[in-house]
PLY file of the C-alpha trace (Angstrom):
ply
format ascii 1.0
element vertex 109
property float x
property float y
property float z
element edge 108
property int vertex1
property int vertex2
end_header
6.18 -4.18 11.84
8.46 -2.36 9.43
7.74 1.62 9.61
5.14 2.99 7.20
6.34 5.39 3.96
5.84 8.70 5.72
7.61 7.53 8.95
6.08 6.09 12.23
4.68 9.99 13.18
3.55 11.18 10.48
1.77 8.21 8.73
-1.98 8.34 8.33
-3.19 4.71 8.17
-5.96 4.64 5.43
-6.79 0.84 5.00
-5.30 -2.57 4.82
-5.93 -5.99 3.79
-4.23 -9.54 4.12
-4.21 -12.24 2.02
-1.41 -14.86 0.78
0.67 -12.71 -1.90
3.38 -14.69 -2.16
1.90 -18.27 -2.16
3.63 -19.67 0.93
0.49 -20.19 3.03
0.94 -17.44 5.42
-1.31 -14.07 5.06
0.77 -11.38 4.11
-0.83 -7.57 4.51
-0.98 -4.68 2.13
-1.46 -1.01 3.54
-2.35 2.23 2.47
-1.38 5.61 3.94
-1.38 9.57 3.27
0.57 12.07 5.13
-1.20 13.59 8.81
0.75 17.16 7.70
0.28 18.13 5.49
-2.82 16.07 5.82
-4.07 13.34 3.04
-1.19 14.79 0.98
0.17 12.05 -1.22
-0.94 8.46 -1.22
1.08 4.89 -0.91
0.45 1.31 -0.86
3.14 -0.77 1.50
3.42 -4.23 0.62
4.29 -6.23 4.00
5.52 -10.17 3.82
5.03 -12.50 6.61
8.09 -14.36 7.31
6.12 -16.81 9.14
6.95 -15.86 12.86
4.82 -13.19 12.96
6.86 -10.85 11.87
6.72 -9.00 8.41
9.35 -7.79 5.56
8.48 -4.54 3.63
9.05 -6.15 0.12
7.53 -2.57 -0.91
10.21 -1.64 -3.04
10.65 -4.69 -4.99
6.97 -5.45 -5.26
5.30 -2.43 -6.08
8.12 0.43 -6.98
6.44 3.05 -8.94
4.11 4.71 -7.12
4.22 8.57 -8.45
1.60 9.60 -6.19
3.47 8.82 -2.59
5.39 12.24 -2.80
3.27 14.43 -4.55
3.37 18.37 -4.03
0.20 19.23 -1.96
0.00 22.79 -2.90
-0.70 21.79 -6.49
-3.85 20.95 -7.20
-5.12 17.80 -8.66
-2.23 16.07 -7.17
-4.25 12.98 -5.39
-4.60 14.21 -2.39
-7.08 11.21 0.06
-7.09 8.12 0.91
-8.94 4.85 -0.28
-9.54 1.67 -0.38
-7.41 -1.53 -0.15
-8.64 -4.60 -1.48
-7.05 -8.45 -2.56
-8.20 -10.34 -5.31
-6.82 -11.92 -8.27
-8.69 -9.17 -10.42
-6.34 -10.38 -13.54
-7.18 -14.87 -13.52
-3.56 -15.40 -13.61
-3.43 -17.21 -9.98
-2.44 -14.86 -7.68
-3.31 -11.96 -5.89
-3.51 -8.80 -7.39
-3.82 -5.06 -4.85
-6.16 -2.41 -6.14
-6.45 0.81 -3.99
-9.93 2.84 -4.78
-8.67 5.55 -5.67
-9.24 6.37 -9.43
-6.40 4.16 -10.46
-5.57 0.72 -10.09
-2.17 -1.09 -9.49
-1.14 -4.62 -10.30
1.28 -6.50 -8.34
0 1
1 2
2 3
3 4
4 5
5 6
6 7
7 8
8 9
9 10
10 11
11 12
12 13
13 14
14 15
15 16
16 17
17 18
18 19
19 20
20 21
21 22
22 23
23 24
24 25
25 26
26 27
27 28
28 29
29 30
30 31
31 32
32 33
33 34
34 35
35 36
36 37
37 38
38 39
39 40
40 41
41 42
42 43
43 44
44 45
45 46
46 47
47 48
48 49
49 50
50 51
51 52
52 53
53 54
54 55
55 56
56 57
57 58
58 59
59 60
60 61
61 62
62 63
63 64
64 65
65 66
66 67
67 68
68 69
69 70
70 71
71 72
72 73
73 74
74 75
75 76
76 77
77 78
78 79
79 80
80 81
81 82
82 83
83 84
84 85
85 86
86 87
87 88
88 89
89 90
90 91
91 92
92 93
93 94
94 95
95 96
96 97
97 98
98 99
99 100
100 101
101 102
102 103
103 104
104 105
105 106
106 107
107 108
């Protein structure tokens, strides 16, 4: 597995969920962390592709870029500090699979 957004130490694993993403029959996963220090600071969903061998690509970046609450300054507050929820659904009808996090916001992909 590729290392999580705040590195393999300091990652707090929040949720995740699999499902097809991309359409080629194999069940992708999407996962959200926080930070363990300072702890819950920021949020970020990680968007991992099977490449059918059991092994997974972070498409991340290219998938789901903007996500202005992964580095947020935990001394202000307000800033989204928590975790939440992952879920999979096509939440739009267009076909595929759309990633909402519970968190106050939601996030297509």
């Amino acid at each position: 597995m590729p290392d999580p957004f705040y590195g393999p130490i300091n990652a707090n694993y929040n949720d995740a969920y699999s499902g097809d993403i991309n359409g080629d029959g194999f069940d992708d996963i999407v996962v959200g962390s926080t930070r363990k220090n300072p702890y819950y600071a920021g949020r970020h969903v990680q968007i991992l592709i099977s490449n059918g061998d059991g092994t997974f690509a972070d498409q991340t970046s290219s998938r789901f870029p903007d996500q202005p609450r992964s580095d947020l300054d935990p001394s202000l507050e307000g800033t989204g500090i928590g975790g939440g929820v992952i879920t999979l659904q096509d939440f739009d009808g267009d076909g595929d699979l759309d990633t909402r996090r519970y968190t106050g916001h939601i996030w297509w992909s």
